[in-house]
N, CA, C and O atoms as CSV, one atom per row, in Angstrom:
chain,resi,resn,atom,element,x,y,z
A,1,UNK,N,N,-6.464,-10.328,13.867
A,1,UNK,CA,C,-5.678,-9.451,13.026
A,1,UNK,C,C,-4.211,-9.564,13.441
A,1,UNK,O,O,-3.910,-9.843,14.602
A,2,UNK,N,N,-3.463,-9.384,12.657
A,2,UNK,CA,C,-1.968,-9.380,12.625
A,2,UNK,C,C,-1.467,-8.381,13.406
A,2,UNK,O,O,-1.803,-7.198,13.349
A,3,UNK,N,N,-0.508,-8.959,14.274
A,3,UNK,CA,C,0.015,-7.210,14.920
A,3,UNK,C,C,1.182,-6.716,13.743
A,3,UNK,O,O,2.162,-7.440,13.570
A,4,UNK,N,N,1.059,-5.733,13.126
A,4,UNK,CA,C,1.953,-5.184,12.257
A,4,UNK,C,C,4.030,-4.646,12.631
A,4,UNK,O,O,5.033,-4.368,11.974
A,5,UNK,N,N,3.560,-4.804,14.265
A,5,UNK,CA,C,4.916,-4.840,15.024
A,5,UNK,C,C,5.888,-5.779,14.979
A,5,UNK,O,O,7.105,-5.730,15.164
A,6,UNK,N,N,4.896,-6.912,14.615
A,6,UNK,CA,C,5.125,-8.054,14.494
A,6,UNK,C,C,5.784,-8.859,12.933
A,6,UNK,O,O,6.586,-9.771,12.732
A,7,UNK,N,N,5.407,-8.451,12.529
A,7,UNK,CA,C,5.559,-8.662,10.979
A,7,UNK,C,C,6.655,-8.475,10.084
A,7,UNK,O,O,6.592,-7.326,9.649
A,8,UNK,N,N,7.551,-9.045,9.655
A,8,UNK,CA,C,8.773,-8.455,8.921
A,8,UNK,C,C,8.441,-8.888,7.711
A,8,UNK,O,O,7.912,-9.924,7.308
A,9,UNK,N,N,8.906,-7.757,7.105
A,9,UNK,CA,C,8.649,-7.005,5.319
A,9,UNK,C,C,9.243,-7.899,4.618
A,9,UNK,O,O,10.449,-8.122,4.729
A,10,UNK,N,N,8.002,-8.891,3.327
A,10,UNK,CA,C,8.995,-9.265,2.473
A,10,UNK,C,C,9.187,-7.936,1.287
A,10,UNK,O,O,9.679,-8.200,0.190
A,11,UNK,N,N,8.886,-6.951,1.523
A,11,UNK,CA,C,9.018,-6.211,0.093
A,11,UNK,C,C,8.796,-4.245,1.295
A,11,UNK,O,O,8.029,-3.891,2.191
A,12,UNK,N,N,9.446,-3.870,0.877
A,12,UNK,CA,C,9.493,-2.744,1.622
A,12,UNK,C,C,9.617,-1.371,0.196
A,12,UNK,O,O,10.301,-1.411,-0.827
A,13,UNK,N,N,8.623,-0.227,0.706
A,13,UNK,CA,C,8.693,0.637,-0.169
A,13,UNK,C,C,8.390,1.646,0.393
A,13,UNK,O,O,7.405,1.836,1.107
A,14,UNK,N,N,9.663,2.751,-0.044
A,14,UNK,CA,C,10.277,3.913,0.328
A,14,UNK,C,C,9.207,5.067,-0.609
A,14,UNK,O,O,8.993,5.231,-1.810
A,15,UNK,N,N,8.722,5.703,0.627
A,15,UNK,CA,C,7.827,6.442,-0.084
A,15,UNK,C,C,7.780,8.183,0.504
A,15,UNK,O,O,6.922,9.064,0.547
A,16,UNK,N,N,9.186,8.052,0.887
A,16,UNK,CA,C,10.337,9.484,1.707
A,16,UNK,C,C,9.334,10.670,0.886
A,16,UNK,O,O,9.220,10.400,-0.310
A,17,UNK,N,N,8.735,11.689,1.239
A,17,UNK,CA,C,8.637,12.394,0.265
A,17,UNK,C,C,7.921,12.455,-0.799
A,17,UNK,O,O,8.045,13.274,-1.708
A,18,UNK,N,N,7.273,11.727,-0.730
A,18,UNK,CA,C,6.361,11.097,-1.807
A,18,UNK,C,C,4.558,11.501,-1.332
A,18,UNK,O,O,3.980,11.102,-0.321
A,19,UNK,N,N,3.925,12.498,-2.553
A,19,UNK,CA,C,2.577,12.769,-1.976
A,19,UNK,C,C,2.002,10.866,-2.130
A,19,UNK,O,O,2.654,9.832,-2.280
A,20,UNK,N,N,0.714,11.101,-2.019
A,20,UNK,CA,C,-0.247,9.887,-1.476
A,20,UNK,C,C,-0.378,9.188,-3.015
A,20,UNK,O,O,-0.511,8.061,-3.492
A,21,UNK,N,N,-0.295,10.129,-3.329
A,21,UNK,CA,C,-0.454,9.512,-5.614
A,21,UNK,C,C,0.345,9.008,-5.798
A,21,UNK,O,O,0.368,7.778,-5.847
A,22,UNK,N,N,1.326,9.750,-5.975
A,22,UNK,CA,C,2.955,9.125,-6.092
A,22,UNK,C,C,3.230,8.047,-5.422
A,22,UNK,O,O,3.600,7.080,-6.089
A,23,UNK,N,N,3.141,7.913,-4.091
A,23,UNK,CA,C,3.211,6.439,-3.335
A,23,UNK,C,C,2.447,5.510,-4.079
A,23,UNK,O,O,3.056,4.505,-4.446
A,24,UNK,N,N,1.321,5.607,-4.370
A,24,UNK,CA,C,0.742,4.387,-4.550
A,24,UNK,C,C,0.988,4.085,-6.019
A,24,UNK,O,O,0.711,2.942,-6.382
A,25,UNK,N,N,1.582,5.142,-7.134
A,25,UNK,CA,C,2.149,4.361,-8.365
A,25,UNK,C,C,3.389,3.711,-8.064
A,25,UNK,O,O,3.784,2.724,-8.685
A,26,UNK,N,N,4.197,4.418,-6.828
A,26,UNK,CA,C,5.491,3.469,-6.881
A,26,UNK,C,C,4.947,1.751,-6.328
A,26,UNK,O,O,5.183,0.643,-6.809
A,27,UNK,N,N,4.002,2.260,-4.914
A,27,UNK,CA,C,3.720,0.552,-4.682
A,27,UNK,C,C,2.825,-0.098,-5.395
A,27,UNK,O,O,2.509,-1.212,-4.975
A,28,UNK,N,N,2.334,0.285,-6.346
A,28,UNK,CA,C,1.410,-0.634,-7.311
A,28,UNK,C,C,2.638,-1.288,-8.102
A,28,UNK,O,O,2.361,-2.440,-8.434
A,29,UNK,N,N,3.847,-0.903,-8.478
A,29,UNK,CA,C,4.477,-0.894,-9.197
A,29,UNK,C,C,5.200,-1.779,-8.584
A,29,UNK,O,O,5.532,-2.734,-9.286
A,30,UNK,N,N,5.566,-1.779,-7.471
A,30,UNK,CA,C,6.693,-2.274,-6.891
A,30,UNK,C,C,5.960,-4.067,-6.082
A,30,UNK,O,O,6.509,-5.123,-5.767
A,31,UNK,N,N,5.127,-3.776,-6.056
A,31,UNK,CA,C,4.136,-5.323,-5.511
A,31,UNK,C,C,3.462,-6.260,-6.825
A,31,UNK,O,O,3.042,-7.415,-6.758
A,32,UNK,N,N,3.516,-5.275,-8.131
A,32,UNK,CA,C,3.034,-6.252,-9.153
A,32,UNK,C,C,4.165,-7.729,-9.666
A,32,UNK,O,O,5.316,-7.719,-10.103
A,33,UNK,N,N,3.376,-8.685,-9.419
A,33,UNK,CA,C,4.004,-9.995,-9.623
A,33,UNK,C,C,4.178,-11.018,-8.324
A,33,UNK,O,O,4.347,-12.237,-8.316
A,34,UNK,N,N,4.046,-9.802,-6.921
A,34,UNK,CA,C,4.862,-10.156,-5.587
A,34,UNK,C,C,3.703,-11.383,-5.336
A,34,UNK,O,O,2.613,-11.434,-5.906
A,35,UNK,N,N,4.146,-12.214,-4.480
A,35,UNK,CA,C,3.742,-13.642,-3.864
A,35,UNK,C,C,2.518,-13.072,-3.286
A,35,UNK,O,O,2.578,-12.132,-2.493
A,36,UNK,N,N,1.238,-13.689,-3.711
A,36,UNK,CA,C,0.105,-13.640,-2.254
A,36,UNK,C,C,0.635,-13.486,-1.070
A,36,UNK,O,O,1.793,-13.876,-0.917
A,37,UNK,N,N,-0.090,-12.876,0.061
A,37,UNK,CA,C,0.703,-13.367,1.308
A,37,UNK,C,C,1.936,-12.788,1.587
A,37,UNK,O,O,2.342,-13.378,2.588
A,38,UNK,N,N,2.844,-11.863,1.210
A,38,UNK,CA,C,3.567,-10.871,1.289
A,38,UNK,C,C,3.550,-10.330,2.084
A,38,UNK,O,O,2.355,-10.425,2.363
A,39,UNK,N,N,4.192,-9.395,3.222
A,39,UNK,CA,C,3.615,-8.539,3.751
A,39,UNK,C,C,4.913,-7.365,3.493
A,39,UNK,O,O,6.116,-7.348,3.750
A,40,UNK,N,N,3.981,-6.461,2.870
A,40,UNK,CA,C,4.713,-4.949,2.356
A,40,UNK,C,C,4.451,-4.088,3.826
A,40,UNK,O,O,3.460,-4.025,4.553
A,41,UNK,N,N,5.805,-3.460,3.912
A,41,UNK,CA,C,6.257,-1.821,5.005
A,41,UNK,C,C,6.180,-1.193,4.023
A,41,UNK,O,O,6.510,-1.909,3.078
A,42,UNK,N,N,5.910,-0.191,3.706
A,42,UNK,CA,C,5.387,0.956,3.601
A,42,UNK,C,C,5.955,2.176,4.375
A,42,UNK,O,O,5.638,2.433,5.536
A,43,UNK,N,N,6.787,2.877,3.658
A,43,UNK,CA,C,7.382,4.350,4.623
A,43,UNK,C,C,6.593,5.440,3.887
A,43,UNK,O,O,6.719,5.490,2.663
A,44,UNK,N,N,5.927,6.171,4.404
A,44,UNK,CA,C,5.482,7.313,4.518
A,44,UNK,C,C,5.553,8.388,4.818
A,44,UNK,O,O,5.338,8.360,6.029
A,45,UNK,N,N,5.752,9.592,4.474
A,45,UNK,CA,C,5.989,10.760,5.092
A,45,UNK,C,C,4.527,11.897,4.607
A,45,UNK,O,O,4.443,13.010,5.125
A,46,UNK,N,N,3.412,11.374,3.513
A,46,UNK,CA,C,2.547,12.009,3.489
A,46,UNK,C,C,1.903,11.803,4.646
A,46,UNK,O,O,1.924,10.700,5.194
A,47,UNK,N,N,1.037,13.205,5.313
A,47,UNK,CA,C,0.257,12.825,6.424
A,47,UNK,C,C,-1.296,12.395,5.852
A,47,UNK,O,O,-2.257,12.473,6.618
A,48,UNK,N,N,-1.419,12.051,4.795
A,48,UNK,CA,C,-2.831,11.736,4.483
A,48,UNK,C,C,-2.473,10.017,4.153
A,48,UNK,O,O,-3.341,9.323,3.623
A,49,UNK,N,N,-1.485,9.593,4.425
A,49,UNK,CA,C,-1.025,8.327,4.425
A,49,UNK,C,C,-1.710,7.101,5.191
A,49,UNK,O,O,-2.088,5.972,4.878
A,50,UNK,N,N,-1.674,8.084,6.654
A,50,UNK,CA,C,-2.616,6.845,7.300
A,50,UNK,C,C,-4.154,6.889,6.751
A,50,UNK,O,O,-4.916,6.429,7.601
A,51,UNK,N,N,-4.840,7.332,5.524
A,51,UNK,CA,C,-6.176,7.708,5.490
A,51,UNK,C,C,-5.833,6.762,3.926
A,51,UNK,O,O,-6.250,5.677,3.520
A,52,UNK,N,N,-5.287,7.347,3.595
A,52,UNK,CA,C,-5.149,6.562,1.874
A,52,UNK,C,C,-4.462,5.026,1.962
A,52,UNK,O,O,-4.923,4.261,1.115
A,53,UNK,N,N,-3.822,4.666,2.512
A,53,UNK,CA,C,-3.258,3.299,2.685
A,53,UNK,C,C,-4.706,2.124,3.076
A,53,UNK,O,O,-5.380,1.362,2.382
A,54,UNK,N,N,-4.698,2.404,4.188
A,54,UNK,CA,C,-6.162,1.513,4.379
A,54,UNK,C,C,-7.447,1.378,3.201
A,54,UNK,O,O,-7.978,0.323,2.855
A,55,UNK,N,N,-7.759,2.704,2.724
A,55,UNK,CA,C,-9.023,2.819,1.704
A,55,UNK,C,C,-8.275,2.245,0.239
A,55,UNK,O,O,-9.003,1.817,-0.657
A,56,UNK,N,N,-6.823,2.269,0.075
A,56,UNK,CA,C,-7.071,1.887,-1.103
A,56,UNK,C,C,-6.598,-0.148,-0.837
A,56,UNK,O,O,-6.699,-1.053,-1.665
A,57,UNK,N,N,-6.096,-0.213,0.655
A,57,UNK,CA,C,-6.055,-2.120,0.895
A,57,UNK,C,C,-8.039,-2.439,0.506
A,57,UNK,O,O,-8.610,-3.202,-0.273
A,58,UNK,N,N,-8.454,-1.572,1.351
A,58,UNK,CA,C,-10.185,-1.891,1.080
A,58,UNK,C,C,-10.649,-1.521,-0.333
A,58,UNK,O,O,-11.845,-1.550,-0.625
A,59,UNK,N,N,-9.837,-1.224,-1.081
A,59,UNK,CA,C,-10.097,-0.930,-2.142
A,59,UNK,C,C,-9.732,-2.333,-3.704
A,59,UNK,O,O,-10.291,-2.674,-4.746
A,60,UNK,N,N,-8.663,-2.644,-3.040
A,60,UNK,CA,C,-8.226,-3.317,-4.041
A,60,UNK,C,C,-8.207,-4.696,-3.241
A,60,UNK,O,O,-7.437,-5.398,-3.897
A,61,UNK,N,N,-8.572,-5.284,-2.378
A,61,UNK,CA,C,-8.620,-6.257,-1.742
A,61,UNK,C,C,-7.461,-6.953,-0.646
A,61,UNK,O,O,-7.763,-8.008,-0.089
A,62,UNK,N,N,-5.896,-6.191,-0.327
A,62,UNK,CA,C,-4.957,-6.307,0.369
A,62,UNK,C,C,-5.737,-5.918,1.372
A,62,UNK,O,O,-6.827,-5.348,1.327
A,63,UNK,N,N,-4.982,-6.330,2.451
A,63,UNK,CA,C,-5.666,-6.730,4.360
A,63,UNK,C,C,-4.400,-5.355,4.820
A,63,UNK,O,O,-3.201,-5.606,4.942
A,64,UNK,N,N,-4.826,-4.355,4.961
A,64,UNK,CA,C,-4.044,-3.421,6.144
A,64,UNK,C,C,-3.576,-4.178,7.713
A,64,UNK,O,O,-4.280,-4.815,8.498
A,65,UNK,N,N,-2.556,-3.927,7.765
A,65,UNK,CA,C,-2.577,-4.592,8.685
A,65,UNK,C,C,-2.169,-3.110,9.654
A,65,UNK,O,O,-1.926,-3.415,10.822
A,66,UNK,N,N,-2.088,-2.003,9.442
A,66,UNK,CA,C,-1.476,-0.911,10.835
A,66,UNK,C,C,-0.458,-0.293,10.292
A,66,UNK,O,O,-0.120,-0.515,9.129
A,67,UNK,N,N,0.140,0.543,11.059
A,67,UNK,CA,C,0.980,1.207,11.719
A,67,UNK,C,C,2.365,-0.036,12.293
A,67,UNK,O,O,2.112,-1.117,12.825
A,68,UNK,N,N,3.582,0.419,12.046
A,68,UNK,CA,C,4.958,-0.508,12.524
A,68,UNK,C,C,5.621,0.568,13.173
A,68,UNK,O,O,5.981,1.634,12.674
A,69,UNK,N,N,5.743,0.161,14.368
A,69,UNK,CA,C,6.361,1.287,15.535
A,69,UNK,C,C,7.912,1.127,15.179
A,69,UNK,O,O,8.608,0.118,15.299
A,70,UNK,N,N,8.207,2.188,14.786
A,70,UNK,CA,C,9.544,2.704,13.864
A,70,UNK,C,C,9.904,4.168,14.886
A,70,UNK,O,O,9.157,5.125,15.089
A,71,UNK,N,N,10.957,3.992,15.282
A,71,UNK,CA,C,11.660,5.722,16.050
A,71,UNK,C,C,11.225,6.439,14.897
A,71,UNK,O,O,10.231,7.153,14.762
A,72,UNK,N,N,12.360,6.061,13.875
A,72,UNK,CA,C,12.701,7.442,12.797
A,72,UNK,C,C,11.893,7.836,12.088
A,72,UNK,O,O,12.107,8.952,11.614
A,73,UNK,N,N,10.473,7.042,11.647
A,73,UNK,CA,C,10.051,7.063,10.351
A,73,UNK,C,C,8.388,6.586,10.416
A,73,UNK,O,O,7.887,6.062,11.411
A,74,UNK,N,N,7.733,6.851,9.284
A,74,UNK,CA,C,5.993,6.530,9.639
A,74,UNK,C,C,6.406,4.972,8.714
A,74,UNK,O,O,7.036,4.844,7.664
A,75,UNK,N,N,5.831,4.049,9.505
A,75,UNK,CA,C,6.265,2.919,8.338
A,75,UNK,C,C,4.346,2.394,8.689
A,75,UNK,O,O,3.544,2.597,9.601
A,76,UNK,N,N,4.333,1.659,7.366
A,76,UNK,CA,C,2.474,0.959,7.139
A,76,UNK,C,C,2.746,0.026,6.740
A,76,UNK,O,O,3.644,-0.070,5.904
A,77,UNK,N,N,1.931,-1.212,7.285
A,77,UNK,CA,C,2.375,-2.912,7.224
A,77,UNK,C,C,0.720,-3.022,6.043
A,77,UNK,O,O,-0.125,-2.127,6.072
A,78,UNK,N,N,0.612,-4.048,5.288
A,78,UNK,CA,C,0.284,-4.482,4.100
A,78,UNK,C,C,0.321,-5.807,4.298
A,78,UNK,O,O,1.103,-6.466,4.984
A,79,UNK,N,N,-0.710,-6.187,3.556
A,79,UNK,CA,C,-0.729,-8.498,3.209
A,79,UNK,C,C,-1.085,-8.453,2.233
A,79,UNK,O,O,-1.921,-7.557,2.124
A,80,UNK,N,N,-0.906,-8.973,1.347
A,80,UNK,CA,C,-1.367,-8.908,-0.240
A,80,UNK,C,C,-2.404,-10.610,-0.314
A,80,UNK,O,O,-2.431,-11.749,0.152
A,81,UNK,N,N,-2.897,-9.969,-0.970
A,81,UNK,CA,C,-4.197,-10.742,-1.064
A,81,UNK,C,C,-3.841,-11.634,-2.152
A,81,UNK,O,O,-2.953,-11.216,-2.895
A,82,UNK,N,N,-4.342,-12.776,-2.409
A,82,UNK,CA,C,-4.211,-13.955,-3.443
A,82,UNK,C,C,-5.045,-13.634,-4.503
A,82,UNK,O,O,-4.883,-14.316,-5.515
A,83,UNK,N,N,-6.012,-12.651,-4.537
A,83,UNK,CA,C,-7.266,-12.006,-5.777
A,83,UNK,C,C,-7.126,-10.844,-5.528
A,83,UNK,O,O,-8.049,-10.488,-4.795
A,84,UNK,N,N,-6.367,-9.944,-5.778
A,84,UNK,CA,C,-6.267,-8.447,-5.746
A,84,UNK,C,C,-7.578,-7.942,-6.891
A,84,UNK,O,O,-7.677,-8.460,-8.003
A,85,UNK,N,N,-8.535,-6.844,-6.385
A,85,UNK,CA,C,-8.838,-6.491,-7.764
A,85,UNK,C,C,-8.321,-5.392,-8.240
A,85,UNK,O,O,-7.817,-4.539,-7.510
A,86,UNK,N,N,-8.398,-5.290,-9.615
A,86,UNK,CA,C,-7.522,-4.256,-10.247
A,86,UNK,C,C,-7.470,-3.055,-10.149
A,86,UNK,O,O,-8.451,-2.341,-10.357
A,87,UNK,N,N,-6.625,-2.730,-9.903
A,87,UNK,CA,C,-6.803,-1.041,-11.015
A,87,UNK,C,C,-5.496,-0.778,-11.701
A,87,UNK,O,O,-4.347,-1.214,-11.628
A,88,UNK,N,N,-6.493,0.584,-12.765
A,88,UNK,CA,C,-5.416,0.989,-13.481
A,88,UNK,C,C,-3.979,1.420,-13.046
A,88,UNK,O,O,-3.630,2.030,-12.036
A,89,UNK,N,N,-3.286,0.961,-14.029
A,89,UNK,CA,C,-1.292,0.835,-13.802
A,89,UNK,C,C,-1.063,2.523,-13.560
A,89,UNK,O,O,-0.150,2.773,-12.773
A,90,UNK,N,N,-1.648,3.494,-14.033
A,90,UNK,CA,C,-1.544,4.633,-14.300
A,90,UNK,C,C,-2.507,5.789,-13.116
A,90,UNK,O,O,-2.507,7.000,-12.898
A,91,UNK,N,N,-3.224,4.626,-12.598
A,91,UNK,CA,C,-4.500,5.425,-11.510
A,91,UNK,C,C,-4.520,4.519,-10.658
A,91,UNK,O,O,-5.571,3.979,-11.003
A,92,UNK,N,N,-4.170,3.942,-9.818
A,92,UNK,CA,C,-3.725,3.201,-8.917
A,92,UNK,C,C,-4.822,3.355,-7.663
A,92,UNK,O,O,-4.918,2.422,-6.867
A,93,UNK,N,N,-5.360,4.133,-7.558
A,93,UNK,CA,C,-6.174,5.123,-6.573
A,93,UNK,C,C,-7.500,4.465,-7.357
A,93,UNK,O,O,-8.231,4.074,-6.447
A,94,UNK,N,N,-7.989,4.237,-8.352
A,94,UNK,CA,C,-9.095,4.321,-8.768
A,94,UNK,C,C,-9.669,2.471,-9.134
A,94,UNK,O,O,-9.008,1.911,-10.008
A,95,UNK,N,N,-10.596,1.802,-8.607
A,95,UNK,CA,C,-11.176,1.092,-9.381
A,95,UNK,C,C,-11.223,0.457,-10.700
A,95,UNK,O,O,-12.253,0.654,-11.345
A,96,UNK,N,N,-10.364,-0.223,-11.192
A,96,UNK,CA,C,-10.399,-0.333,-12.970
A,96,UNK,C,C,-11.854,-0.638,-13.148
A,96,UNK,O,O,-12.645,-1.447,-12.664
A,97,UNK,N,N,-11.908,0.608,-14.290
A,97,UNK,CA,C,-13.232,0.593,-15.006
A,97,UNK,C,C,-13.874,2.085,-14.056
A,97,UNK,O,O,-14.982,2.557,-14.307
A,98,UNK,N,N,-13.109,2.559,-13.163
A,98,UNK,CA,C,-13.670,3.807,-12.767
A,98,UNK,C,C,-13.403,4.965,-12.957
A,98,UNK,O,O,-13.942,6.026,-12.643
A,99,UNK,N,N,-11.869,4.487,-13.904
A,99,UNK,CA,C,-10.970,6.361,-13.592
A,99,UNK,C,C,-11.688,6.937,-14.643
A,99,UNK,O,O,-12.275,6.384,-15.573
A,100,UNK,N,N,-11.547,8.294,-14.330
A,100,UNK,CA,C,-12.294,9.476,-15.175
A,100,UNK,C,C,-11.257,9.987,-16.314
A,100,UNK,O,O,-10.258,10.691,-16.173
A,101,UNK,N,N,-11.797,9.422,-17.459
A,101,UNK,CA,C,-11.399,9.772,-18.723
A,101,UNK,C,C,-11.989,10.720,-19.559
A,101,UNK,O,O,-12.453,10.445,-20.665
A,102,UNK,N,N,-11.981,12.002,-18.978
A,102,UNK,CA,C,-11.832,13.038,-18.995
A,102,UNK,C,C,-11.023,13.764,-19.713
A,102,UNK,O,O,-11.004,14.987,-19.575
């Protein structure tokens, strides 16, 4: 596994303030098109961040790579996978073909 200390960001996303939903429409948003093999930082300030970052890399097929030892700030290292599977642009959190249409 990658040490994430190690790793410098081709794509970095500011997620100051941002609940765990909100983060992940900005970085679904902000990684669509990006190169396989990428590796996204991730700033965080939700504390359910370290719990939702990993489940949704295992979710959609990106490799978590950790935690980036940062003084100021919670930062989360990312590898983007060459076959991401999808989800919805709008539910980012959910499986395409799972969100509840409701």
């Amino acid at each position: 596994m990658t040490n994430p200390s190690t790793t410098t960001a081709d794509i970095t996303v500011d997620g100051t303030g941002l609940l765990c939903v909100t983060l992940l429409l900005k970085l679904r948003a902000r990684i669509d098109g990006a190169e396989p093999g990428s590796v996204v930082h991730v700033i965080a300030t939700d504390p359910a961040a370290p719990l939702d970052l990993p489940a949704w890399c295992q979710m959609t097929g990106h490799t978590y790579l950790g935690p980036v030892p940062e003084p100021d700030q919670d930062v989360y290292a990312l590898r983007l996978t060459d076959t991401p599977l999808p989800t919805p642009s709008d539910a980012p959190w959910h499986a395409d073909g799972q969100q509840d249409r409701s």
